[in-house]
Every structure is written in C-alpha cells, then in structure tokens.
C-alpha positions in Angstrom: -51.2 154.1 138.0 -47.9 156.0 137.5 -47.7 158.1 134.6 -46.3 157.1 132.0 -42.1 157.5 131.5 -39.8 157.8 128.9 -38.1 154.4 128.1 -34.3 154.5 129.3 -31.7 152.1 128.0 -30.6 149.8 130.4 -27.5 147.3 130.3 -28.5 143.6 129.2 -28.4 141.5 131.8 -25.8 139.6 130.2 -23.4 142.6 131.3 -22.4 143.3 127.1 -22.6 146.9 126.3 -24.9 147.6 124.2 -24.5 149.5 120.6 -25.1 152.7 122.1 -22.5 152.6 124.3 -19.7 151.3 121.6 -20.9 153.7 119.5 -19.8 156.5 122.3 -16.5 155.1 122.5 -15.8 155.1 119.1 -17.1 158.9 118.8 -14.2 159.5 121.9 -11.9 157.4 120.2 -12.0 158.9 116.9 -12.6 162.7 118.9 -9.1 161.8 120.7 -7.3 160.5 117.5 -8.4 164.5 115.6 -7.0 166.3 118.2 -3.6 164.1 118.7 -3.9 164.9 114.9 -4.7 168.2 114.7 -1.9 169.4 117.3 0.6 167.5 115.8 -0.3 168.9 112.1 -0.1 172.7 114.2 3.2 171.1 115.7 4.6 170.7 111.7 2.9 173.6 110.2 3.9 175.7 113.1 6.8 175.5 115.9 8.6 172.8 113.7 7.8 174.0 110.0 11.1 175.8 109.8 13.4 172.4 110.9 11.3 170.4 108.5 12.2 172.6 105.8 15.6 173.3 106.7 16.0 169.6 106.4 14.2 169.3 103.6 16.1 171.6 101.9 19.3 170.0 103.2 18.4 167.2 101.5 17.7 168.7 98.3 21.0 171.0 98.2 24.1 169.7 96.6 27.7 171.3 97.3 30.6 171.5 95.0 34.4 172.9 95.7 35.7 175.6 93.6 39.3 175.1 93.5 41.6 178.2 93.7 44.4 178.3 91.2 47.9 177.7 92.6 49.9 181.0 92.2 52.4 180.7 88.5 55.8 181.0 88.8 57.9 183.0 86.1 61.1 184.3 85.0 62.4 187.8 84.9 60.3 188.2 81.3 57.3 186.6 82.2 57.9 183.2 80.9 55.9 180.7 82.6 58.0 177.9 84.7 55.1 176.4 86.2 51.3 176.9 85.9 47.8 175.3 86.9 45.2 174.2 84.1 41.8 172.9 84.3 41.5 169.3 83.9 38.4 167.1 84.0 37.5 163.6 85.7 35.2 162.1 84.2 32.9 160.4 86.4 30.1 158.0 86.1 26.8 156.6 87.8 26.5 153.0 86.5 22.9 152.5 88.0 21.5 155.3 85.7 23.9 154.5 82.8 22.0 151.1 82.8 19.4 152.5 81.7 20.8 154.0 78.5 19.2 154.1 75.7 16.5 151.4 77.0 13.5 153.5 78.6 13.3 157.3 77.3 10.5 158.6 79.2 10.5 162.0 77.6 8.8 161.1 74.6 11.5 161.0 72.6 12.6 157.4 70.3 14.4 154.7 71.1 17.4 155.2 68.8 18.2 152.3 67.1 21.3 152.8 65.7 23.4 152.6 69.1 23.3 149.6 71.8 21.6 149.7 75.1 23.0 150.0 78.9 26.6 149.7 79.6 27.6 148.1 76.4 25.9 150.7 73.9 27.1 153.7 76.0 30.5 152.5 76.2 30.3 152.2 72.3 29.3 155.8 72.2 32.2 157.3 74.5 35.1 155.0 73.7 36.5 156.5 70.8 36.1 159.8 71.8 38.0 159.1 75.4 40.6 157.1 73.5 39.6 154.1 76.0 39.2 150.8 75.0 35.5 149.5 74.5 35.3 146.4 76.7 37.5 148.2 79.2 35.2 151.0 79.5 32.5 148.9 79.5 33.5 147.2 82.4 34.1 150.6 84.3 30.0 151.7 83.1 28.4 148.3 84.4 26.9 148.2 88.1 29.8 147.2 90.5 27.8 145.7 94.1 30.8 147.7 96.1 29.9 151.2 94.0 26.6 150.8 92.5 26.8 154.8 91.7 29.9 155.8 91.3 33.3 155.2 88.9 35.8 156.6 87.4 36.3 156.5 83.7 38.9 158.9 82.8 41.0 161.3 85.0 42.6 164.9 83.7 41.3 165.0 80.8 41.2 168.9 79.0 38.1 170.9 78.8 38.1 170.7 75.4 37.7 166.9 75.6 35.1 167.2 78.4 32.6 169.0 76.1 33.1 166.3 73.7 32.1 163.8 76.1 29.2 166.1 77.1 28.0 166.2 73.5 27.2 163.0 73.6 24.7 163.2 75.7 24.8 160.0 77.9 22.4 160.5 81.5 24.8 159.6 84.0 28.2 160.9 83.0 29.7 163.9 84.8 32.4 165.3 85.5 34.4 166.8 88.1 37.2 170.2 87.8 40.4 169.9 89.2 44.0 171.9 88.3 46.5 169.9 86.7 50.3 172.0 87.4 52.8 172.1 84.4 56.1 173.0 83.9 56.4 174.3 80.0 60.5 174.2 80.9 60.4 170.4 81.8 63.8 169.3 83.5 65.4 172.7 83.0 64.5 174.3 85.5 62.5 171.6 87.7 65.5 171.6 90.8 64.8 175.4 91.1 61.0 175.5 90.6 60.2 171.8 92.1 58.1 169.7 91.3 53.7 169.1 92.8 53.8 165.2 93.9 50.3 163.5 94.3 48.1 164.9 96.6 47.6 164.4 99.9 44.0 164.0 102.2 44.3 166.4 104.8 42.2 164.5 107.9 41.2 167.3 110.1 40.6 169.8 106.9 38.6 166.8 105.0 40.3 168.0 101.4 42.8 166.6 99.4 46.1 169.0 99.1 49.0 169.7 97.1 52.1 168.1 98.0 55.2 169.9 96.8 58.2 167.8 96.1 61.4 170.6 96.5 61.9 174.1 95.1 60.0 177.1 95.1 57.0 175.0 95.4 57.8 173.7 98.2 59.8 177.0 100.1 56.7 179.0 99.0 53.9 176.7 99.1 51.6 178.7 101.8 52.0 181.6 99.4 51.4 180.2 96.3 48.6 178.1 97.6 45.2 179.5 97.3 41.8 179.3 99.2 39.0 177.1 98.0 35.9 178.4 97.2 32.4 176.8 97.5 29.2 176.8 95.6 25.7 175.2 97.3 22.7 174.9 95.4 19.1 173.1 95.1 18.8 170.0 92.9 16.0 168.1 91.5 15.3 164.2 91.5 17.5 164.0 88.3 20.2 166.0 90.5 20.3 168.8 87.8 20.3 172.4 89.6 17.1 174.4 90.0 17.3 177.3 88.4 15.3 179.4 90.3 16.4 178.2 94.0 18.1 179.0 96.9 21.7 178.8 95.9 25.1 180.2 97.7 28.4 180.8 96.8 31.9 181.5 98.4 34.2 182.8 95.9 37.9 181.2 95.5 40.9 182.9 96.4 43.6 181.9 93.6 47.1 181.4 95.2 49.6 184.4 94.6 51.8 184.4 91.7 56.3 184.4 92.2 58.2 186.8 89.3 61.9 185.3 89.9 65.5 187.1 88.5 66.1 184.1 86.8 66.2 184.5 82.8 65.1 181.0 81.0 66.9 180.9 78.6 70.2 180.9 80.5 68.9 178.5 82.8 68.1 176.4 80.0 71.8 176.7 78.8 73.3 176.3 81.8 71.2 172.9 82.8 72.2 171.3 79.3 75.7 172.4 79.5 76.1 170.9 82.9 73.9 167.9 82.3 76.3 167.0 79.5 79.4 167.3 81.6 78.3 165.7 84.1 77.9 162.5 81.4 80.9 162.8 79.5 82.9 162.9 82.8 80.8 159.9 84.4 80.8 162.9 87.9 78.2 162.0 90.3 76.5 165.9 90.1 77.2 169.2 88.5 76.3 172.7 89.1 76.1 176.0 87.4 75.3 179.4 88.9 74.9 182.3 86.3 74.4 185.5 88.5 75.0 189.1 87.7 77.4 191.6 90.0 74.3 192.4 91.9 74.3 188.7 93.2 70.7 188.6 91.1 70.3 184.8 90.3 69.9 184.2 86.7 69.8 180.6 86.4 70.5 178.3 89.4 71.0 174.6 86.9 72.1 171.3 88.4 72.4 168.0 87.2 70.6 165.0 87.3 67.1 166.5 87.7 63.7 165.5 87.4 61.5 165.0 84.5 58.4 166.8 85.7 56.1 165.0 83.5 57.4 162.0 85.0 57.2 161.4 88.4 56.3 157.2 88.8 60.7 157.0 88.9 62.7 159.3 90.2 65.6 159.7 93.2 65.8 162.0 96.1 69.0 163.5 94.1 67.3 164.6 91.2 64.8 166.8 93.4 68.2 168.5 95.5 69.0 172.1 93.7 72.8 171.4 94.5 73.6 174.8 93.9 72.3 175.6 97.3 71.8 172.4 99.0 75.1 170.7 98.6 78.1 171.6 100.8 81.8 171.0 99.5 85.2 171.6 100.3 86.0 174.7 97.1 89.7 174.5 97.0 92.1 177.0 95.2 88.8 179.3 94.4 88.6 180.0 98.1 92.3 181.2 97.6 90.9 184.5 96.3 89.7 185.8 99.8 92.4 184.6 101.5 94.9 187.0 98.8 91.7 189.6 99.1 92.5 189.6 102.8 96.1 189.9 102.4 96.1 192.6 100.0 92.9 194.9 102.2 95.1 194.4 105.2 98.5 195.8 103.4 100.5 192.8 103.8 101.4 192.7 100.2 100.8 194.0 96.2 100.0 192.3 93.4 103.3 192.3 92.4 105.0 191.5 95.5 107.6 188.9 95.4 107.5 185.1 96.6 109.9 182.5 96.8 107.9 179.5 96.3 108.8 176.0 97.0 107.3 173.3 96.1 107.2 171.5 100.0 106.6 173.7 102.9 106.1 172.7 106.8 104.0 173.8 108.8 102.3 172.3 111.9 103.0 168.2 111.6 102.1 168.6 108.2 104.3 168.5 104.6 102.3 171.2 102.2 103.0 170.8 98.8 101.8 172.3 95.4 99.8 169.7 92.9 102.7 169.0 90.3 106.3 169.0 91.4 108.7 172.0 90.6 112.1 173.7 92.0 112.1 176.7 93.8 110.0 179.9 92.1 110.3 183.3 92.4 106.4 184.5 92.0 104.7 187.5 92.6 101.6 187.8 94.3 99.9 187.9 91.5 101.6 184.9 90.1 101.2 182.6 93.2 97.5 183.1 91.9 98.0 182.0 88.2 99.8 179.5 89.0 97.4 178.1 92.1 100.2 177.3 93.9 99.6 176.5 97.8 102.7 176.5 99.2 102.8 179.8 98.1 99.0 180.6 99.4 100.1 180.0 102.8 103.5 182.0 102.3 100.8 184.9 101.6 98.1 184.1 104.0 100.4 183.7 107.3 101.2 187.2 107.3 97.8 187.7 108.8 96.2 186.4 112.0 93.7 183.2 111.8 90.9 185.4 113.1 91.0 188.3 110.6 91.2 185.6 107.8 88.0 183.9 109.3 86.5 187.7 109.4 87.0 188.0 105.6 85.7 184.5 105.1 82.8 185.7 107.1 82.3 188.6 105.6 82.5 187.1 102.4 79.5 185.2 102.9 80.8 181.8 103.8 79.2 180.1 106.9 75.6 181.8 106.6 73.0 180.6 104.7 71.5 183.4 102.4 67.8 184.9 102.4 66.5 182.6 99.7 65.4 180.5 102.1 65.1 177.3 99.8 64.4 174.1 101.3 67.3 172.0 102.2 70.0 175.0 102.0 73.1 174.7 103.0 75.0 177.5 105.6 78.8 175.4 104.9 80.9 175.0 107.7 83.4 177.7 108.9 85.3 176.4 111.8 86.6 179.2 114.4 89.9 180.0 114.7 89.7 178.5 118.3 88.6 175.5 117.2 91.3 175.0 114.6 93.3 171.9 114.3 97.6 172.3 114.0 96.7 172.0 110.2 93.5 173.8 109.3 95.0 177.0 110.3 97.1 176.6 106.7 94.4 173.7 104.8 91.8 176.7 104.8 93.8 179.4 103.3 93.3 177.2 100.1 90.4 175.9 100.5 90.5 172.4 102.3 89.1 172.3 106.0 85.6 174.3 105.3 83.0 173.6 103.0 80.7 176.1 100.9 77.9 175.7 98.5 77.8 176.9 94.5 76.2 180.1 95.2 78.3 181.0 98.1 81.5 180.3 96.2 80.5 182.1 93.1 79.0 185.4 95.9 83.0 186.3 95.9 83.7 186.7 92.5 80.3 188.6 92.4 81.7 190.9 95.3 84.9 191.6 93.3 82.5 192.1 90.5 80.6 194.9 92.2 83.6 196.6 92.8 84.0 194.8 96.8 80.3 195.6 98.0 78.4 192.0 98.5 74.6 192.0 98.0 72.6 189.0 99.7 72.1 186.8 96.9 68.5 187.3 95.6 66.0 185.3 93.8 62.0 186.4 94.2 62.1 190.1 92.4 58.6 190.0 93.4 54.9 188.8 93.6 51.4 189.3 92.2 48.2 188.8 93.8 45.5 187.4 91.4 44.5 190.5 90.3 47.8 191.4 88.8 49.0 193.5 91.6 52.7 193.4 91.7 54.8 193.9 94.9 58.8 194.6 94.1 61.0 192.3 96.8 62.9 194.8 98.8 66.5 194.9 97.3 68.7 192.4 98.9 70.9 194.0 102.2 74.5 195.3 100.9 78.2 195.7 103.0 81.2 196.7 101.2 83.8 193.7 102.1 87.1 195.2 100.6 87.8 198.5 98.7 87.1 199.0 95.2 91.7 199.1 94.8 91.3 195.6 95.8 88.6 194.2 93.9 90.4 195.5 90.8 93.5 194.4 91.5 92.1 190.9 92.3 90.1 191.2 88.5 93.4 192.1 86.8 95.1 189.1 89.0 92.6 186.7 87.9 92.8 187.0 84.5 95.9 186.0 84.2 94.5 182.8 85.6 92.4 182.9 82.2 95.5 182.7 80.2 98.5 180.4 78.5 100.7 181.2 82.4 97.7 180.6 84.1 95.6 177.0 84.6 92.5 178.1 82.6 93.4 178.4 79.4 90.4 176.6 78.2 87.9 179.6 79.8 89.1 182.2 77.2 86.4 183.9 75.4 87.8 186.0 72.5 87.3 189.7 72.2 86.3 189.5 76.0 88.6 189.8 79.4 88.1 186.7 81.5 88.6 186.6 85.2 88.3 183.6 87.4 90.3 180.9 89.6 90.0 177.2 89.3 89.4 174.6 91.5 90.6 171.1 92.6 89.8 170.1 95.6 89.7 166.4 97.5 86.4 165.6 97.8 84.8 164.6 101.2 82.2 161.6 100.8 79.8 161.4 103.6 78.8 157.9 102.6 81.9 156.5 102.6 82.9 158.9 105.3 86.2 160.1 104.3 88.3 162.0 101.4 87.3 160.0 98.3 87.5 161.6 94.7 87.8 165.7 93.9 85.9 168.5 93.4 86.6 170.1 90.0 85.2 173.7 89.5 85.8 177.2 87.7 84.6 180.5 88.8 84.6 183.5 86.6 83.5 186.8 85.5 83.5 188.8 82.6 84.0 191.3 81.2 86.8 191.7 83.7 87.3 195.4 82.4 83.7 195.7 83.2 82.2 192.8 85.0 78.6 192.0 84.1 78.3 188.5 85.2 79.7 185.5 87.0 79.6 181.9 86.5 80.4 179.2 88.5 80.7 176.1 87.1 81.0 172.7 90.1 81.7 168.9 89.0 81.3 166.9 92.0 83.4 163.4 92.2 84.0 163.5 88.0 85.6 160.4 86.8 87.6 160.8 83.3 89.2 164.7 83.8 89.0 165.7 87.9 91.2 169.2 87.1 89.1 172.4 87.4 91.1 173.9 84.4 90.1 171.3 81.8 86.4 169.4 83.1 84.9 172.7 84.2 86.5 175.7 82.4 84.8 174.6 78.6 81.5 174.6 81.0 81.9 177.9 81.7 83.4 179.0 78.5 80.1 177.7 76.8 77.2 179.0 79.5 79.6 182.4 79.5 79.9 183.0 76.2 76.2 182.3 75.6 75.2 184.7 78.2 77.2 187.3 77.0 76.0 187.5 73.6 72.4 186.4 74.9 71.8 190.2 76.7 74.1 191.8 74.7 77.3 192.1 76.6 79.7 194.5 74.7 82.9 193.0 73.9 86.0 194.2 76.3 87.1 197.6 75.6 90.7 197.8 77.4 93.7 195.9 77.0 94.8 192.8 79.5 96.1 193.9 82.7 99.5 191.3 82.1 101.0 192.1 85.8 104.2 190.7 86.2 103.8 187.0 87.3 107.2 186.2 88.5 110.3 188.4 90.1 114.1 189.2 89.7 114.5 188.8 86.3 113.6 185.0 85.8 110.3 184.7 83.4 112.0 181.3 82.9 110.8 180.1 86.4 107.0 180.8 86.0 107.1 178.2 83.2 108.9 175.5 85.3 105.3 173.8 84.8 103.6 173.2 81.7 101.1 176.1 80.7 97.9 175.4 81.6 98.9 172.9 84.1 96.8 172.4 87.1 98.3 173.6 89.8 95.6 174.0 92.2 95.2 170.8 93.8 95.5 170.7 97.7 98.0 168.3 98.6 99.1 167.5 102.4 101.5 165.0 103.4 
C-alpha cells in the first residue's frame, strides 16, 4: 500500500473553478487595482503635484485692473482744464442677491424689518442710489441670459459707493473706473477736447479712451497712462484671503500738460466771441489772445461743445477754428505786404500816393470798397484808410517773389509746432504759379488763405520789435510724480528790423482812430494798433465766393506792445465790415486783458503821421470816418 499523501485540490469535473481559484483572482485583481493606484497617487503627489496646484490655484486667484490716471491738463497758473476722478459701477450678482435676507447661515437673525430677495434688497438700496424701486428690482432678479451679473448704477462717486457698501447687501460690488471732467465746460473744450466713450481695443482685450479733438486727442499717447494689475487668492464667497499668494503690478498714471494759456482770458474771449457770433447770425468766430512772444493765452472759438454733454453734438463744435480753419484774411494781410515795401526801401511812412479809386492791372478792374475821387495818401494813410488800389500802387514796386519771401517769412504757408489735430498750413501759391490777377489780389489779401493764429503771428512779430517766435502752447509737462520738464522755447528769426516794426505800430494806429476804419477798437488811456479786415469769403460747400470774412487784428500798448488779439467772424450776416462786427470783440477781450495782468496804461503820445500829401487834409476825408474801406473788390 502507498503511503499515505496529502490531499490536492483538483478541478470539478464539471470544468467550474473552484473557490480557491476565484479567490486567487480576486487577490490579483485587487493586488493590480493598489498598484495602478498607488503609482498614480505617486504620479499626483509627485511628478504632477506642482500642475495640480498651479491649477488649483489658478482657479482660486481672481485678477482686477488698476487703472492709471489720464495725465491733467492746466493753464499757465495751475487751474485745472481737464482731470480724471474715481467713479464707481456698481455691480450685482442676482443669484446670491436672491438669497437676501432669507437664509443667514452665520448665526445671525432673520431681520424682520426689511423684505427678502430681490424685492427687499432693492427696498434697501433704492433710495440711497436715487433709482427707482421696481426698476431696480428688476435689474437685482435672476435674468436666464446673466444669472450672475448686472449693472445697477454706472459712475457713481466714492462717496456714494461706501454708502451702498454700508448697507451691507452679499452680492453687490463694485467696480473703479476714471470719469474725465472739464471744470471750464465749453470754454475751453475746442482747445482741450473732449474723451468720447470708450473704445474695446481687440488685440489689447481692454476698453480705451477715445479722444474727441484737442489736446486730448494731439497728446493722447502722452497723457495716457499704463494700467496696472493686482492678482490675488479668493475663497468660495470670492472675498480675498488675507494671508495668500497675491501679486501686484503697479499703475503708471499718464503725464500731466502745463499750457501758456491763462483761463480766465480764455474764458473771456470764448463768451465774447460766442456772443458775436449770435448777434451777427455768422456761421463761426474766432479769438486769439497771444502775447509778443507768440505765447498762446487763450485760443476761443465759437460754437463749441458742452463737455458734459456729448449724446448731441456736430463735428463743428469739436474744430478749434483758430488753427483748423483756413480763410482768405483780406486788408490785415496788407501789413506785410507795406512791411515788405518799407524793409526793402521802396517807400516811408510818409511817402506820397495818388490814389484812385479804379486801377487796371492784368484783365482785371481793382477798386477800393466805397467809391471816392482821386486821393493824395501817404503810405501811411493808404493804410488807414485800407485802400487797395493804393496797396497795389505800394506793393508793385517790389518783385512777386520777394513779396512771397516776406509772406513766407512771416509765417504764412507753414503750419506751426503745435501740432494740433486738424491744423491748417493755408495756402501760399508761388509766384510761378500765379494767375494774371493774383500777382495784385494777394498784396491785399485775396488769393491765399491763412488761419487765426497765423494772421494774428504778424502783428505779434511787429510786436516783438520784427523777430517772429514759433507760436507756442505746451510750456511744459509733469510726470506723476510732480517732475516738471520746461518745453524748449519756441525757434526765433528776425523778419524785418526793429525801424520797421515801429513804423508799422505808429502806422497802425492810426487805423485805430476817427481817419482810420476802426474807430470802434479804441481803448482809452491806451495806444491801439491794428488793421481790419473784409474779405470775400470762399465757401467750399457751395464751392465759390459766397459771404465775407470780417476780422480785426490788434496790439496794445502800441508804445509798448504787450499783447495781440485777433478777433475772426466767418460768413456774419447783419454787420460783414471788420471795423464795426469785430473791432467791439476786440475792444472788449483787449481791454479785459489788459487790466486782467495789469498792463500799465500808454505812456507816450499818438504817433499822428501825416495821412495825406500836398497840402489837402480835405482829401483823406473824401469817405466817411470810420468807413470801411478794406473790402477787396475786383471787377
């Protein structure tokens, strides 16, 4: 007999496994599932732990913008033209305000005396936002299209912000922006411009500023700032955590413009002008107020914006015509064609003229603006009395190229350094391109076109004694620490000597005078020089001569010039005659200004040159004093 063995399992004969064998495969199955496990926990807690809690984090981190102030602009004495405040929107999350008042899970009492959900919230914040209940209501209930977010109010002050914190309401926040301002309102809004809505930049992903004209426009990148950012961890609620990570990018704020202009005067000038510009029914005026370094004190023109306004407004009304509108200037361009004659020796303030009222020239019959027989004027007297027949008895002596020099050199045909959006450079035709006429039309001012601060540049140069300074208007910056950079000093070249620039003051006050035709610019106890202006119009609408141009340009003291004003009525309706619509103008802003920075009164007597020749006063008053004898006429 074999000895005995031990028993051995052995498969049924059925061919089923047996418990001992699915118990095996379990223990593999479940030994297979550990390890898969295992490595993948080693997998999170080691080679992938730092993605996990990068995303993680990522999820958990909230970033807000820091907007950078926009740069101020101000005048020459710091006050503000425009500026950037804070402003709040208020926003909401109408899923959690639902909840108001209905569930407190703090602890804390259901307070009675308010509603519940939308409604009672609404109840709550209304009278404080100044918003009507059921509106506001509305804008707190869960919308299907934005179940977490709306808008309940929109520039609202910090001040009223922390009211609406107070509260206390879970679900309303709010968001910073800058709103700009302009404490001057329509004074001063063609020169400084306006901000229009802003704009959503697509490749930057950010809403921008869009300047409507103006400085704010002409000096946007500079005034412009660079956004900042702040990152930082939030809880469940969406509160920050006080204690994590957290990162911060400072913002930049945008750097700040210091101008020459003085607000005050501007403020004069653009109600002085804007009331013209009514009475006379003209479709624009213009005032330029600079000083005899060509420093721009106030640059007005009229109609303008209301800032504060902007759902209405015309492409005109955001134009600074001072600089962006070109016109024909008439009889005041007839001072550099006499500054010309007398630089180049061809005649003396008192030489003498034999005027007629008619003269030939070319295919053309010149004639003076009121009829009159045969003067005998002096130099100085063809000035007074604007006449044009004798302007191109004067200004034939000399070549058409050296005129075109002067007219160069006098500013006319360049656009200045102020680079301001939509300026003007006028249009100065070369001798060589002259028609038979405009050789003669632009000795008086027909047949070239300037703008208002290129016209009133001349008088300026005879101002400053016959040396022009590029106009200037930025005196300088500061960065956002207070750091101020003085602009460099605008580039000089004398023009004519400091003999002719006087003789041309003494000339052109005898403009300012009963002989002259603008009485109505006197200013008593001070010496008036200037020239007046009527000039036919040119309307590129209509596309031909339609209406006049009526304008004064003048300094004073003559004796010892301080400022100039020029005063520009475009197309005026009820008085076109540069003596009588724009001299009061520039009687009014003048003698404003002069008292305004304390202008001494004039200290010597009126030049009185002799305005006529041979004996015959009699013939200088063959027209009416204070007639207007400068308006082009060509038949």
């Amino acid at each position: 007999m074999s000895p005995l063995r031990r028993n051995r399992p052995h498969a049924r004969d059925d061919g089923a496994p047996t418990a001992d064998m699915r118990m095996r495969v379990y223990s593999v199955g479940v030994l297979l599932g550990l390890t898969v496990l295992g490595g993948r926990l080693v997998q999170l807690q080691g080679a992938d732990a730092g993605a996990l809690a990068e995303r993680a984090l990522r999820q958990r981190t909230s970033e807000t913008k820091l907007y950078a102030k926009r740069g101020d602009v101000v005048d020459a004495k710091g006050v503000v033209l425009a500026t950037s405040v804070e402003r709040r929107d208020v926003i909401a999350d109408p899923q959690t305000v639902q909840a108001y008042n209905t569930r407190p899970g703090d602890g804390s009492k259901y307070q009675e005396e308010h509603g519940q959900g939308p409604a009672g919230a609404a109840a709550r914040l209304a009278p404080v936002l100044g918003i009507d209940e059921a509106t506001l209501t509305d804008k707190l209930t869960v919308k299907a299209t934005s179940p977490r977010y709306a808008v309940v109010a929109v520039g609202i002050t910090p001040e009223l912000w922390q009211q609406v914190a107070d509260v206390g309401i879970s679900g309303i926040t709010s968001k910073r922006q800058t709103q700009r301002i302009y404490p001057t309102g329509s004074a001063s809004s063609t020169l400084v411009g306006v901000l229009g809505t802003p704009v959503y930049d697509e490749e930057a992903k950010a809403y921008h500023d869009y300047p409507l004209g103006g400085l704010e426009s002409a000096e946007d990148d500079l005034l412009t700032g660079t956004d900042g950012s702040m990152k930082y961890e939030r809880s469940l609620g969406g509160q920050e955590i006080p204690l994590g990570d957290s990162e911060m990018v400072e913002p930049v704020d945008g750097t700040s413009l210091h101008l020459t202009i003085d607000s005050d005067l501007q403020w004069k000038a653009q109600s002085a002008i804007a009331a013209k510009v009514a009475e006379t029914g003209a479709k624009s005026g213009t005032v330029v107020i600079m000083d005899r370094r060509q420093r721009l004190l106030a640059l007005a023109s009229a109609p303008s914006i209301d800032p504060t306004n902007l759902t209405d407004f015309t492409n005109d009304q955001l134009l600074n015509t001072a600089l962006t509108e070109a016109f024909e200037p008439g009889s005041t361009a007839k001072v550099v064609t006499l500054a010309a004659v007398l630089e180049e020796g061809k005649a003396t303030a008192s030489s003498p003229f034999t005027v007629p009222y008619a003269l030939q020239r070319s295919d053309k019959l010149f004639h003076d603006s009121h009829e009159h027989p045969e003067e005998k004027l002096t130099l100085a007297g063809i000035l007074a009395q604007s006449s044009n027949t004798g302007t191109i008895l004067a200004g034939e002596q000399l070549d058409a190229r050296t005129l075109y020099d002067y007219q160069r050199a006098f500013g006319f045909g360049s656009r200045t350094t102020l680079s301001f959006p939509g300026e003007t450079a006028g249009i100065v035709a070369k001798p060589e391109d002259y028609s038979g006429t405009q050789r003669y039309t632009v000795m008086f001012g027909q047949g070239l076109s300037v703008n208002a601060v290129q016209a009133a540049s001349v008088f300026a140069t005879i101002a400053n004694d016959g040396v022009r300074v590029e106009p200037t208007l930025i005196a300088g910056t500061s960065d956002p620490n207070g750091n101020r950079t003085t602009a460099p000093a605008g580039d000089s070249a004398r023009v004519v000597s400091s003999e002719t620039a006087k003789t041309l003051r003494d000339m052109m006050q005898a403009v300012v005078s009963e002989e002259g035709t603008a009485a109505a610019a006197e200013i008593p106890g001070y010496l008036v020089a200037g020239k007046t202006g009527t000039a036919e119009r040119y309307d590129e609408d209509l596309g031909r001569y339609s209406g006049y141009t009526a304008s004064f340009i003048g300094l004073a003291p003559a004796d010892d010039p301080e400022l100039v004003v020029a005063v520009i009525l475009q197309d005026p309706r009820t008085n076109y005659y540069g003596g009588s619509a724009a001299g009061p103008v520039f009687k009014e802003v003048m003698t404003y200004a002069l008292a305004q920075r304390g202008v001494a009164p004039s200290a010597e007597p009126p030049a009185n040159l002799p305005l006529t020749w041979g004996g015959e006063a009699e013939a200088g008053a063959a027209r009416a004093p204070g007639a207007a004898g400068d308006a082009a006429g060509a038949q």
